[in-house]
C-alpha positions as CSV (number, residue, x, y, z in Angstrom):
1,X,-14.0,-22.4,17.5
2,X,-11.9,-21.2,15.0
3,X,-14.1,-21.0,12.3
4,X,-15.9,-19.0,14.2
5,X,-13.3,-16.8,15.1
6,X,-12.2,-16.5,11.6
7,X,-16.2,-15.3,10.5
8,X,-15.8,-12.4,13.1
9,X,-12.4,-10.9,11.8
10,X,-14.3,-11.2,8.5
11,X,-17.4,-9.8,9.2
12,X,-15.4,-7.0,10.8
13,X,-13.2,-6.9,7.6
14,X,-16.3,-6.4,5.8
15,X,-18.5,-3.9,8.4
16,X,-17.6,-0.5,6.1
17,X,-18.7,-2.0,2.9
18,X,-21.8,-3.4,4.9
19,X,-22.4,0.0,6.7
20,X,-22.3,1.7,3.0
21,X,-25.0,-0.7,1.6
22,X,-27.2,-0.8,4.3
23,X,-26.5,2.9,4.1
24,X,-27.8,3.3,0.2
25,X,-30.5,0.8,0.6
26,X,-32.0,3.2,3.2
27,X,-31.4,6.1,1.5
28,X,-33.2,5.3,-1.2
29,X,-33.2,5.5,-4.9
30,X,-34.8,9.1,-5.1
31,X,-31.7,10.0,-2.2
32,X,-28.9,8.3,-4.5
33,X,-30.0,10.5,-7.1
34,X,-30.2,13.8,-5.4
35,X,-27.0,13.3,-3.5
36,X,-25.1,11.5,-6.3
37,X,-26.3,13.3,-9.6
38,X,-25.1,16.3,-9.3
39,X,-22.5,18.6,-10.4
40,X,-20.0,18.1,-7.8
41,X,-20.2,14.5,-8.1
42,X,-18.9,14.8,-11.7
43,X,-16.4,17.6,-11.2
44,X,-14.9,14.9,-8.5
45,X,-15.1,12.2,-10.7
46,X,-13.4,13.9,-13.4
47,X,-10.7,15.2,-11.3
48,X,-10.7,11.7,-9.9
49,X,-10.4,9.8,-13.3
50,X,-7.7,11.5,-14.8
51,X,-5.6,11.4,-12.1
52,X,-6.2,8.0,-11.8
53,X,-5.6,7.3,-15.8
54,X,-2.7,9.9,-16.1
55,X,-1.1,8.3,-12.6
56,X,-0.9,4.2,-13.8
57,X,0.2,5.6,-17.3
58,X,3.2,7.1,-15.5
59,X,4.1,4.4,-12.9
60,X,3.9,1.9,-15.8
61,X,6.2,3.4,-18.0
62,X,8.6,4.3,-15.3
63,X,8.8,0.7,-14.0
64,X,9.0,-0.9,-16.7
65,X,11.5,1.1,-18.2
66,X,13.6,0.9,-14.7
67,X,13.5,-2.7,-13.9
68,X,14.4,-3.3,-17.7
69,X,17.6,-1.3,-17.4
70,X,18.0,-2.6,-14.1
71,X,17.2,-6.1,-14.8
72,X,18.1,-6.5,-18.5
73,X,20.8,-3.9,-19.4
74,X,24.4,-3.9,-18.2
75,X,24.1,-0.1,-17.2
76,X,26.4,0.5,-14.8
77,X,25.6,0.3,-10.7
78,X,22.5,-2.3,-11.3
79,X,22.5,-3.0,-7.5
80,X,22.7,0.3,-6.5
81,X,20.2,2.2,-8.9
82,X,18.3,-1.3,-7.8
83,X,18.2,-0.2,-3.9
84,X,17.4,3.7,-5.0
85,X,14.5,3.0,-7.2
86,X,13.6,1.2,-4.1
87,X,14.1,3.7,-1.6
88,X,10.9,6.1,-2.3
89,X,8.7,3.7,-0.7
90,X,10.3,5.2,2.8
91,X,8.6,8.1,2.3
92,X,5.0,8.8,2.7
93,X,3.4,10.3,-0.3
94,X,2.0,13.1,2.0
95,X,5.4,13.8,3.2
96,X,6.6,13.5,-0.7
97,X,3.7,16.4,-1.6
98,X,5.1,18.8,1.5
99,X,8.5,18.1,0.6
100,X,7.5,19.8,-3.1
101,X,4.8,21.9,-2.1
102,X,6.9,23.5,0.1
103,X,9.5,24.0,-2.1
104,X,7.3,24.7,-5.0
105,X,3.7,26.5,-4.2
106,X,2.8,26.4,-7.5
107,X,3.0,22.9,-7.9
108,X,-0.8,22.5,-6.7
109,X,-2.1,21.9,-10.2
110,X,-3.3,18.9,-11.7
111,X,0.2,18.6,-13.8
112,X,1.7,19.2,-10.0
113,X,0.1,16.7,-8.3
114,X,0.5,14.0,-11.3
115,X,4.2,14.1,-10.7
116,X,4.2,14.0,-7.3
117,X,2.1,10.6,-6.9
118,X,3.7,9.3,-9.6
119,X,6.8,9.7,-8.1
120,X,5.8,8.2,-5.3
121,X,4.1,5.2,-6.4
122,X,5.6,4.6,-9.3
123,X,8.2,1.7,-7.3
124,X,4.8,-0.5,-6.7
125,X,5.2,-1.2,-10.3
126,X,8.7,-1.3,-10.6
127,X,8.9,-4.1,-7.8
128,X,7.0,-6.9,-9.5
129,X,7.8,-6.4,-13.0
130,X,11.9,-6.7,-11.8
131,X,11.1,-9.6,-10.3
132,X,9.1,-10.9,-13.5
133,X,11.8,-9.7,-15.5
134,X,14.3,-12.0,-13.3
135,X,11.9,-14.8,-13.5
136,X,11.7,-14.7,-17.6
137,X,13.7,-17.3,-19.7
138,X,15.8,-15.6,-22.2
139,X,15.2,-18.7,-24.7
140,X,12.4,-17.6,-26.1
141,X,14.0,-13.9,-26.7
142,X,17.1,-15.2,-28.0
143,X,14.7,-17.2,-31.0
144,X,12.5,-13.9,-31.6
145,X,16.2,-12.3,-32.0
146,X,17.1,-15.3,-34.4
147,X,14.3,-14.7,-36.2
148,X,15.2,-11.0,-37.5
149,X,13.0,-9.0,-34.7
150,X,14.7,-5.8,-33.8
151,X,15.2,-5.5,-29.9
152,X,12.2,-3.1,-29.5
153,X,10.3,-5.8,-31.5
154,X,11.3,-8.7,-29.1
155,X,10.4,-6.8,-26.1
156,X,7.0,-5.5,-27.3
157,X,6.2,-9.0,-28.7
158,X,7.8,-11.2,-26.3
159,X,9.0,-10.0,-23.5
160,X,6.0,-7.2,-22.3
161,X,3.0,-9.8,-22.8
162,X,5.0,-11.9,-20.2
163,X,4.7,-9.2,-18.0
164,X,1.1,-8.6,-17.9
165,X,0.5,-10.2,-14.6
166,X,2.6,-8.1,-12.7
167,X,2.2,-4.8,-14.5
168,X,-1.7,-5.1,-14.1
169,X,-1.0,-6.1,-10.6
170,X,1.3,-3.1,-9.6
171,X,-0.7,-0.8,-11.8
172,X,-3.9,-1.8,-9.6
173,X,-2.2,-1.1,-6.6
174,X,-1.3,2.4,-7.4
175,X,-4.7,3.3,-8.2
176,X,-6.2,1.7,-5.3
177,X,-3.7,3.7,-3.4
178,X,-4.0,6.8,-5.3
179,X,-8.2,6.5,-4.8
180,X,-7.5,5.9,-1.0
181,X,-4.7,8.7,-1.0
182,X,-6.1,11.6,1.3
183,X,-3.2,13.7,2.8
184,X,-1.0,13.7,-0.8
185,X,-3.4,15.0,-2.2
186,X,-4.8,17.4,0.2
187,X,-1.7,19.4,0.8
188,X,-1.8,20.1,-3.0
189,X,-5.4,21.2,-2.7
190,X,-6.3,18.7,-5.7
191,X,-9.6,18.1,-5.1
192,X,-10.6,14.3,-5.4
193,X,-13.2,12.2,-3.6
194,X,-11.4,11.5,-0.7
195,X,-10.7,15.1,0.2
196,X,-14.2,15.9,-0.7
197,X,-15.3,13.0,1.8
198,X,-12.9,14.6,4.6
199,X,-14.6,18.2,3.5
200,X,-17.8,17.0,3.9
201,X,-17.0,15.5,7.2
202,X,-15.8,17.9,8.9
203,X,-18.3,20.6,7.7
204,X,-21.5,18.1,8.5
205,X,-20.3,15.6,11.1
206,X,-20.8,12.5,9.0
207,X,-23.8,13.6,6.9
208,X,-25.5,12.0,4.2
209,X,-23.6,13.8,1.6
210,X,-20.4,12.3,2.7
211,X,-21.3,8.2,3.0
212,X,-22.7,8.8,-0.5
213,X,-19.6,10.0,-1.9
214,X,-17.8,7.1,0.0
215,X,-20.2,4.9,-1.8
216,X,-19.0,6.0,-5.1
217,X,-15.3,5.6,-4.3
218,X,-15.9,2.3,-3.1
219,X,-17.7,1.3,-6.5
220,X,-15.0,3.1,-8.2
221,X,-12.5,0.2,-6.1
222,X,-14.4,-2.7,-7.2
223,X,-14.5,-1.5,-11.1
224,X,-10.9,-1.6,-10.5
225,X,-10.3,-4.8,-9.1
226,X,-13.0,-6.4,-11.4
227,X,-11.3,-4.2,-14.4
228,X,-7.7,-6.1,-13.5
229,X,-9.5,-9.5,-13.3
230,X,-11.0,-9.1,-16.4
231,X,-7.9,-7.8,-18.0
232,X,-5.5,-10.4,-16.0
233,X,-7.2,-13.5,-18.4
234,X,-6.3,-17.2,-17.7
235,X,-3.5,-17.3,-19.6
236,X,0.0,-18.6,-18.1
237,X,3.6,-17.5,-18.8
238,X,5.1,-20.2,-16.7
239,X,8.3,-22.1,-18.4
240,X,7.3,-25.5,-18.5
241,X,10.4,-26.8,-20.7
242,X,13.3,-29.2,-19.0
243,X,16.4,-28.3,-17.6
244,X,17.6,-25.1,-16.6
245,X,16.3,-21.6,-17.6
246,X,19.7,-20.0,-20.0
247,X,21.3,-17.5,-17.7
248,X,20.5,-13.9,-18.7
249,X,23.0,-11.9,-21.1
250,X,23.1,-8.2,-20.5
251,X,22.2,-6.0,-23.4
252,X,24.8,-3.5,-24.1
253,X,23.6,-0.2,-24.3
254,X,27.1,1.5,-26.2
255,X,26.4,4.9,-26.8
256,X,22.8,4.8,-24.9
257,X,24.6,4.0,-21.6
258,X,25.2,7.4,-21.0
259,X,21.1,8.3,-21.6
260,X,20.1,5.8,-19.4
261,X,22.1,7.1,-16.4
262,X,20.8,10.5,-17.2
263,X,17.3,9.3,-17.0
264,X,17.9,7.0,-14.1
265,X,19.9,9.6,-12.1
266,X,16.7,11.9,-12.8
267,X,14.1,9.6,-11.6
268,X,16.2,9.2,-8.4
269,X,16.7,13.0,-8.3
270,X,12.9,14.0,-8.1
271,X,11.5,10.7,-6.2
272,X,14.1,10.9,-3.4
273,X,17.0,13.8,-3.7
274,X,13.5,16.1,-3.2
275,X,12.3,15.0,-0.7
276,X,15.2,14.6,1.7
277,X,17.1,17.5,0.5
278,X,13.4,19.4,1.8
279,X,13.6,17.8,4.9
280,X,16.9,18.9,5.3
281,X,16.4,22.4,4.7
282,X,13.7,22.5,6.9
283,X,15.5,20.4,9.4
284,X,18.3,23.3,9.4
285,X,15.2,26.3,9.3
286,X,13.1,25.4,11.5
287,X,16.0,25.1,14.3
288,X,16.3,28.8,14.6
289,X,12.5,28.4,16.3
290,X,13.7,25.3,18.7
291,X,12.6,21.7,18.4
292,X,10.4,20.5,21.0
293,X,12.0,17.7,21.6
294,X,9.4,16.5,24.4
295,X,6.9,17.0,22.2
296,X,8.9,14.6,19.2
297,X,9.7,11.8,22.0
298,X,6.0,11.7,23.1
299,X,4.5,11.4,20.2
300,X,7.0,8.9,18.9
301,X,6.4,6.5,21.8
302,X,2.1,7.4,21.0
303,X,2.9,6.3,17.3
304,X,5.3,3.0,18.2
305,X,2.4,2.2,21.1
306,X,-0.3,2.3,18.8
307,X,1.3,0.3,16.2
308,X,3.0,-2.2,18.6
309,X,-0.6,-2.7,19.6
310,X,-2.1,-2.9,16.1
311,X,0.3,-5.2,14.9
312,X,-0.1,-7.5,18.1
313,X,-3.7,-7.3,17.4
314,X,-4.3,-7.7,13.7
315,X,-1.6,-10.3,13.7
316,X,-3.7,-12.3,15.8
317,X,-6.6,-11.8,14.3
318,X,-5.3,-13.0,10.6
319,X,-4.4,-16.2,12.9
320,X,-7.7,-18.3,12.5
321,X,-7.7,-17.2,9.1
322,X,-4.5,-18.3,7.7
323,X,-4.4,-21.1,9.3
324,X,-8.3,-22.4,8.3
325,X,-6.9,-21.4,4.4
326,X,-4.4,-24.3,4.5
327,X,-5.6,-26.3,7.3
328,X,-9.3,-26.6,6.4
329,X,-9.4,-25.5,2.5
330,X,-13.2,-25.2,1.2
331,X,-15.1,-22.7,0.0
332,X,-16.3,-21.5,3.3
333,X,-12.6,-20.5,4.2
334,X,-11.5,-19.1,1.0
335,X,-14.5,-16.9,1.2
336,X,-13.4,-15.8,5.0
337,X,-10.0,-14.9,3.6
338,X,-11.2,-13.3,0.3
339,X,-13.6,-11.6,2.6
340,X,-10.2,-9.5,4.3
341,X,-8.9,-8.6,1.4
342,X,-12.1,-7.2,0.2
343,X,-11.9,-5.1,3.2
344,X,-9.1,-3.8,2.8
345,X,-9.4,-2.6,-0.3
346,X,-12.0,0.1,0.9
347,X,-10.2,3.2,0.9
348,X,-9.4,4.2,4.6
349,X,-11.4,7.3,5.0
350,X,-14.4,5.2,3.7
351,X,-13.4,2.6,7.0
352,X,-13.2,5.7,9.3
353,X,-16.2,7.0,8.3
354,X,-18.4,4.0,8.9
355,X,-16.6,2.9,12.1
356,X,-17.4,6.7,13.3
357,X,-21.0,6.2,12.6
358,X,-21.4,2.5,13.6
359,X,-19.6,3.9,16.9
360,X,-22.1,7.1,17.8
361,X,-25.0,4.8,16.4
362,X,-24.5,1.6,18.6
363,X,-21.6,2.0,20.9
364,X,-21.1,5.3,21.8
365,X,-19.0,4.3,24.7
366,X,-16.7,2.7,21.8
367,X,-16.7,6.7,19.8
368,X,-12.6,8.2,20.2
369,X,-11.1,5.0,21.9
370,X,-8.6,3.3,21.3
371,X,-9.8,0.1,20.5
372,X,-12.2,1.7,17.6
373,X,-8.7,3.0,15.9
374,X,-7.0,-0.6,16.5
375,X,-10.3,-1.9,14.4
376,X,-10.1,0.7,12.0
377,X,-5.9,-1.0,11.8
378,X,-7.5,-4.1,11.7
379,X,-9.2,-3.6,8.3
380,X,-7.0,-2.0,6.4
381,X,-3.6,-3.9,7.6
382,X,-5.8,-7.3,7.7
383,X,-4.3,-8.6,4.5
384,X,-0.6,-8.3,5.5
385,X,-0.8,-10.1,8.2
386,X,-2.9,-13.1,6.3
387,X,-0.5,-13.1,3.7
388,X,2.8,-14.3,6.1
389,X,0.7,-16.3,8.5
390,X,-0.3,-18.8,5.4
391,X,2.6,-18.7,4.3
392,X,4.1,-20.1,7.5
393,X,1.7,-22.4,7.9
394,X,2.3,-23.9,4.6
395,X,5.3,-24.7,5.6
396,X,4.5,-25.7,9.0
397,X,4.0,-29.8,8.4
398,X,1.0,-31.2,10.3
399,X,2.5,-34.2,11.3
400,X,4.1,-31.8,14.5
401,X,0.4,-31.6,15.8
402,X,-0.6,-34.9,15.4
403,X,2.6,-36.3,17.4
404,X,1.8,-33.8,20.3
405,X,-1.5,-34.8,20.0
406,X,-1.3,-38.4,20.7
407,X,1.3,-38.0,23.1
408,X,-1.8,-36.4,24.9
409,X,-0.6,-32.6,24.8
410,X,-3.8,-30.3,25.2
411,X,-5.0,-28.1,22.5
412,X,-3.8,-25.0,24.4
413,X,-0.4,-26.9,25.2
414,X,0.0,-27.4,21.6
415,X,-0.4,-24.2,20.2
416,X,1.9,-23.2,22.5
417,X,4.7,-25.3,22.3
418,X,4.4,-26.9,19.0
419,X,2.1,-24.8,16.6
420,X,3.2,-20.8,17.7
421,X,6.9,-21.7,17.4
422,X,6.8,-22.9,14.1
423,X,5.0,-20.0,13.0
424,X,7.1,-17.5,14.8
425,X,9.0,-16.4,11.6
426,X,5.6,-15.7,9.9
427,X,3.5,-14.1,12.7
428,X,6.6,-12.1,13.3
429,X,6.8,-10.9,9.8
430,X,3.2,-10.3,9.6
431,X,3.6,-8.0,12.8
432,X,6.3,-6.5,11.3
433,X,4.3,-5.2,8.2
434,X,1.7,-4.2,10.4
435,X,3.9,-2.2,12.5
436,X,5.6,-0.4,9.6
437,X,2.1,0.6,7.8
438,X,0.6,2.0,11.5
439,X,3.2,4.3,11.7
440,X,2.7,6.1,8.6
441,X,-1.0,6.1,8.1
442,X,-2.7,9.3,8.4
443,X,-6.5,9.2,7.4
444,X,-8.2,6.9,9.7
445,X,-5.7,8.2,12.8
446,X,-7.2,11.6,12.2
447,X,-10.8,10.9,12.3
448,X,-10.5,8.0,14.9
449,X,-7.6,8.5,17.2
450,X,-9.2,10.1,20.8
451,X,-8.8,13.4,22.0
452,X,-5.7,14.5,23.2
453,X,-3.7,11.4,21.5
454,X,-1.4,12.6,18.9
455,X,0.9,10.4,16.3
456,X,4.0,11.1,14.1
457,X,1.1,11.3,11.2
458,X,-1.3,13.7,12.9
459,X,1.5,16.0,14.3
460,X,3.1,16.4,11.0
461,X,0.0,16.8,9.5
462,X,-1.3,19.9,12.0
463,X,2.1,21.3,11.8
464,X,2.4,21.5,7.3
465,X,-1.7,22.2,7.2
466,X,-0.6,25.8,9.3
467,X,2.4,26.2,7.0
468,X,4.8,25.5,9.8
469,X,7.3,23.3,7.2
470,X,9.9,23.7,9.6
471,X,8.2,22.2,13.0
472,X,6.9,19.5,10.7
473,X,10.4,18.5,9.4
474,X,11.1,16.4,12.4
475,X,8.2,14.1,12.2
476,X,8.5,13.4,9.3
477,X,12.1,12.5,9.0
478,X,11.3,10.3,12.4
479,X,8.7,8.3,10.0
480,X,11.1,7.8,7.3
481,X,13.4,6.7,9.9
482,X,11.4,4.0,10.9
483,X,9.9,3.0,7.5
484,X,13.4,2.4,5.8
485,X,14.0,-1.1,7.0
486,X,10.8,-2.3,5.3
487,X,12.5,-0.7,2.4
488,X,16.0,-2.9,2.6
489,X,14.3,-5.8,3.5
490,X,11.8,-5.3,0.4
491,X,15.6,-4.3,-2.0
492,X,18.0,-7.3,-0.4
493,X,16.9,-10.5,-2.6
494,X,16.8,-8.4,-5.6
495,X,20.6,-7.5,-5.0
496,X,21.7,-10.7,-4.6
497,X,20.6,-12.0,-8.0
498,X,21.9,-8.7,-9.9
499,X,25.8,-8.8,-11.2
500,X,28.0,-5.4,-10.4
């Protein structure tokens, strides 16, 4: 029973990338060509690419360069720059690029739209390299030192190769994100293949043109994720010596402290100071016109519904899963779970797209409900929920099921008395994840929520696409409201292992 409830939350993990295949294959090759060779095609791929390239090139060397100082400097206020290098993840990049574009109308050039994404992805590579930066023995630097390397010397030969693992792992998620990024990218009219996708939508209702173009973005994820593989190797940093890893020495900066504050206070500047001090002006504008506050409370209890219900759903969904990958560990269940994440990886107007189509094609009674968006929730959100539930079942000992088993406890009495309170902490952090993500996302809401229903997303969205900053201003700042505690939770281990 479970198995088989786990091959259905995969097959539905993996129904876009199945829709786009079956998709291609009847196409045809003379169809790929005509609809893929072509001049658009290129001009997206270019625009695509360099954004892309120029975007991870950014992110890296801003996280690296901030969790060093962070991690590794004694610059002043560690904790604190710690918690606002943190803090841009509370804000949606589409709310980042009206907060600038807004501000700044010219800034919808390539150069423009560069710095805003890197802004606001540039934290998924700061995270894990801090943490590998906390996890690094100081031994081995300490020897290189010994040995007459200069400081740029021991972190370009020692200390940076035993970051590799995380750099190529944040720098992969920013340019899955970036290929998936729709609204960001939209509102500064840089033309990619997810706005092209959205175009082509809208113009054609789901026309041929458009599921090819999601085929390419999708090949375009798995050269990335095969790329990092590749790139990842097999080789391990871990410390395997005895006793205790040496406790790590701050490097003085002397007369570059005051450099590195500058550059810090900067970053911090444009990737947060922007962005709220925009919603604040248009907070303070826009209330000469009158806030709707009806309008604000409505669609905030829309958004919290939908995402209350998401995260119920997908959190019971990753259930069977996570529990079959520690419970039952084969190759049929690893495949189920790697099957979710491969899923989610698809870009989220590529999921909208084929759930739209699968919808008018085989259950039209399913097209503009509900339950189609929850799916569509499902797919992308899938892995976040996984993720905690294994991990609480790890830690959940089996020997709790067995007792209530021979003391003759049905299976449905155990799972609730024994198996779902033990993994309460997990399911409710997988929830919580879930939650956090549905109330922010954008792409898939606007192509699959039904008629009439209206989230924080979507009515932010209408209000900046019609140049009405100041009606807008409240949704937004409602999202960021309710995104920041995923944002303390993700700074608050960090701070405790930094010194003042």
């Amino acid at each position: 029973m479970t198995l088989a409830l786990a091959a259905c939350v995969a097959a539905l993990a993996l129904l876009p990338l199945g829709y786009i295949a079956g998709y291609t294959v009847d196409v045809g090759w003379s169809g790929v060509r005509e609809l893929v060779l072509r001049d658009r095609v290129a001009e997206l791929l270019w625009n695509t690419g360099r954004l892309v390239l120029g975007t991870v090139a950014a992110c890296a060397v801003l996280g690296v360069g901030a969790a060093w100082l962070v991690q590794r400097s004694a610059v002043p206020g560690r904790r604190v720059w710690h918690v606002l290098l943190v803090a841009p993840l509370a804000v949606p990049a589409f709310v980042n690029s009206y907060a600038w574009i807004s501000l700044l109308p010219g800034v919808d050039t390539y150069a423009g739209a560069l710095l805003v994404v890197s802004l606001s992805y540039f934290p998924f590579v700061y995270l894990p390299v801090a943490a590998a930066f906390r996890g690094l023995d100081p031994a081995l630097e300490e020897t290189a030192a010994g040995l007459g390397l200069s400081g740029w010397a021991v972190f370009a030969r020692v200390q940076l190769p035993q970051l590799r693992v995380a750099l190529l792992g944040g720098s992969l998620l920013v340019a899955l994100h970036l290929l998936a990024e729709f609204g960001a990218l939209q509102m500064l009219r840089y033309a990619t293949f997810t706005t092209a996708i959205y175009d082509q939508y809208r113009a054609t209702f789901n026309g041929p043109g458009a599921t090819m173009l999601a085929g390419v973005l999708v090949l375009l994820c798995l050269v990335l994720l095969l790329a990092e593989l590749r790139l990842r190797g097999q080789r391990g940093y871990a410390r395997t010596g005895r006793g205790a890893a040496r406790p790590v020495r701050p490097v003085e900066l002397r007369r570059l402290t005051g450099p590195a504050l500058a550059g810090l206070a900067a970053l911090v500047v444009l990737a947060l100071g922007v962005p709220l001090y925009s919603l604040a002006h248009w907070m303070l504008a826009g209330a000469s016109t009158g806030l709707d506050g009806g309008a604000l409370l409505t669609t905030t209890g829309t958004t919290l519904a939908l995402a209350a219900a998401a995260a119920l759903a997908t959190t019971a969904m990753a259930l069977p899963t996570g529990w079959l990958a520690v419970r039952a560990r084969g190759r049929v269940t690893t495949l189920l779970e790697r099957s979710t994440y491969l899923g989610s990886s698809v870009p989220a107007i590529v999921v909208a797209l084929a759930l739209v189509t699968i919808a008018i094609r085989a259950t039209p009674w399913l097209y503009q409900t509900v339950p189609l968006l929850l799916a569509a929730y499902a797919v992308l959100f899938l892995p976040r929920a996984i993720v905690t539930v294994r991990g609480a079942v790890e830690q959940s000992p089996r020997l709790y099921d067995d007792l209530a088993a021979s003391l003759g406890c049905s299976t449905v009495e155990r799972l609730r008395r024994v198996t779902l309170p033990l993994l309460a902490p997990g399911l409710g952090a997988g929830a919580a994840l879930v939650f956090l993500a549905v109330v922010t996302e954008l792409t898939a809401t606007l192509l699959l929520a039904p008629t009439g229903t209206t989230t924080l997303a979507t009515a932010f969205w209408s209000a900046s696409s019609a140049l009405e900053y100041g009606a807008a201003a409240p949704y937004a700042v409602v999202m960021v409201v309710l995104s920041a505690p995923a944002t303390v939770l993700l700074s608050r281990d960090a701070r405790r292992s930094l010194t003042p």
